[in-house]
ROMARLO-376249 format. One record per residue (C-alpha): residue number from 1; x, y, z. Coordinates in Angstrom, 2 decimals. Example, Ala and Ser with C-alpha at 12.3 -4.5 7.8 and 13.67 -1.06 7.14 Angstrom:
<pts>
num_px_py_pz
1_12.30_-4.50_7.80 .
2_13.67_-1.06_7.14 .
</pts>
This chain:
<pts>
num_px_py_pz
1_-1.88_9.93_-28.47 .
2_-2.90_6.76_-27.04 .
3_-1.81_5.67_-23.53 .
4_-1.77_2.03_-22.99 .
5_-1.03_0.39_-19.76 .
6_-0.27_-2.63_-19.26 .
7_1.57_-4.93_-16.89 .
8_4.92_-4.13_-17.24 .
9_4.00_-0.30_-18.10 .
10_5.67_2.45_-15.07 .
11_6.66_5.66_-15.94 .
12_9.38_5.52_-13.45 .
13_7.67_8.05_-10.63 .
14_7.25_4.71_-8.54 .
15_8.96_1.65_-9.31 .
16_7.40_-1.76_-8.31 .
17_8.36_-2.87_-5.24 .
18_9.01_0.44_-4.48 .
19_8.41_1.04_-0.63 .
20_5.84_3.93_-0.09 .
21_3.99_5.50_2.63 .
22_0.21_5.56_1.07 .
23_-2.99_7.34_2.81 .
24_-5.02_5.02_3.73 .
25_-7.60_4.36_6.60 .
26_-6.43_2.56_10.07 .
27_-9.72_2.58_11.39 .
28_-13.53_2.01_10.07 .
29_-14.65_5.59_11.58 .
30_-12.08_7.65_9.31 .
31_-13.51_6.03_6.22 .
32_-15.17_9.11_5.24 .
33_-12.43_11.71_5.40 .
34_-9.64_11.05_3.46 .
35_-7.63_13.79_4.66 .
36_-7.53_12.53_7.90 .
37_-5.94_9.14_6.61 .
38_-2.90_8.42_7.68 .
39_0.27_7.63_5.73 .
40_0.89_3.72_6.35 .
41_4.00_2.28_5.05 .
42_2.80_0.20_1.75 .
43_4.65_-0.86_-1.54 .
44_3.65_-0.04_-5.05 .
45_2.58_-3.53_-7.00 .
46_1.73_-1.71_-10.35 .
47_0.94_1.41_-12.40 .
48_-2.16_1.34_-13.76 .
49_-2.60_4.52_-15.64 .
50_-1.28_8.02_-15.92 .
51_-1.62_9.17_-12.62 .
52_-2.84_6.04_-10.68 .
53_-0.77_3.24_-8.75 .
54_-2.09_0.19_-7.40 .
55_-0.69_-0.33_-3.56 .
56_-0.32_-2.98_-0.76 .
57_-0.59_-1.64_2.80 .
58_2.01_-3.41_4.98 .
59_0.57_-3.09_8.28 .
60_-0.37_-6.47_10.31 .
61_-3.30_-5.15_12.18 .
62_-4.95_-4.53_8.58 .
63_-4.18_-8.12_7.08 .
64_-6.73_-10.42_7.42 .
65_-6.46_-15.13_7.16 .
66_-5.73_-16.58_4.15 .
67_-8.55_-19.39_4.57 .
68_-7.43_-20.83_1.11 .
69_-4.58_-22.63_2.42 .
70_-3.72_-24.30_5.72 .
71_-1.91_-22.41_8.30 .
72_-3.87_-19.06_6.76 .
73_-3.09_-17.28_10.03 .
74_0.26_-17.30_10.04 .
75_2.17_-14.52_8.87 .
76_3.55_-15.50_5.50 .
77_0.14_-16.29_4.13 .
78_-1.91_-12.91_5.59 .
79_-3.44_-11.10_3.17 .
80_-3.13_-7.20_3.29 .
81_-4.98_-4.65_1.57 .
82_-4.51_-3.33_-2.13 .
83_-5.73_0.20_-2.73 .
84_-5.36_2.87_-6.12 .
85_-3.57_5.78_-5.47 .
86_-2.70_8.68_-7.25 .
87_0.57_10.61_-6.78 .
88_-0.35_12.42_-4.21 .
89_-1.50_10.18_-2.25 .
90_1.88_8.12_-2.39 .
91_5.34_9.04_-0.74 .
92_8.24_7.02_-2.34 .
93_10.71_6.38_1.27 .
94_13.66_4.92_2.29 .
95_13.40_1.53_4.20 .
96_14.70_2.87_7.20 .
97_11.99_5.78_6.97 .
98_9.41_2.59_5.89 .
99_10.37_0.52_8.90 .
100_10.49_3.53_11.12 .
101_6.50_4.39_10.34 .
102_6.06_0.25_10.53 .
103_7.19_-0.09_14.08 .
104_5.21_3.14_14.80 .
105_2.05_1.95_13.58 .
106_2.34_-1.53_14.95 .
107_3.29_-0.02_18.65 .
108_0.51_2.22_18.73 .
</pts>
């Protein structure tokens, strides 16, 4: 059996757009152990194979200037980091739980 993936290929599990807490590091210094990553509030942007989702992580303090366009700073044109993920590494969440972990991590 061949799997393909392409762009519009998702088995379902989770959904574009789907909001997600994703592990990922908040600061430099816990780059090197993943288990102490903690789960950021995020939304998947694609599958990209069997077990593997490619992920934005929504948190401000993490986005960095758009210095293509003018007015990069301002919050419609941050850029936030993408990261692959596999499914456990991924919690599909309710928007209230999403916003919930937002305000959280953007209140210290």
């Amino acid at each position: 059996m061949i799997n393909e993936y392409y762009p519009d290929y998702n088995d379902g599990r989770f959904p574009e757009d789907t909001p997600v807490l994703v592990r990922y590091p908040l600061r430099d210094d816990e780059n090197d152990d993943r288990d102490s990553w903690p789960w950021l509030p995020g939304a998947v942007l694609a599958q990209c194979g069997p077990d593997e989702w490619r992920v934005v992580v929504e948190v401000p303090a993490l986005a960095i200037p758009d210095l293509s366009v003018p007015d990069g700073d301002a919050p419609e044109n941050l850029l936030y980091p993408t990261c692959f993920r596999d499914a456990s590494e991924i919690r599909a969440v309710n928007m209230h739980v999403w916003q919930r972990v937002r305000n959280e991590v953007d209140h210290g």
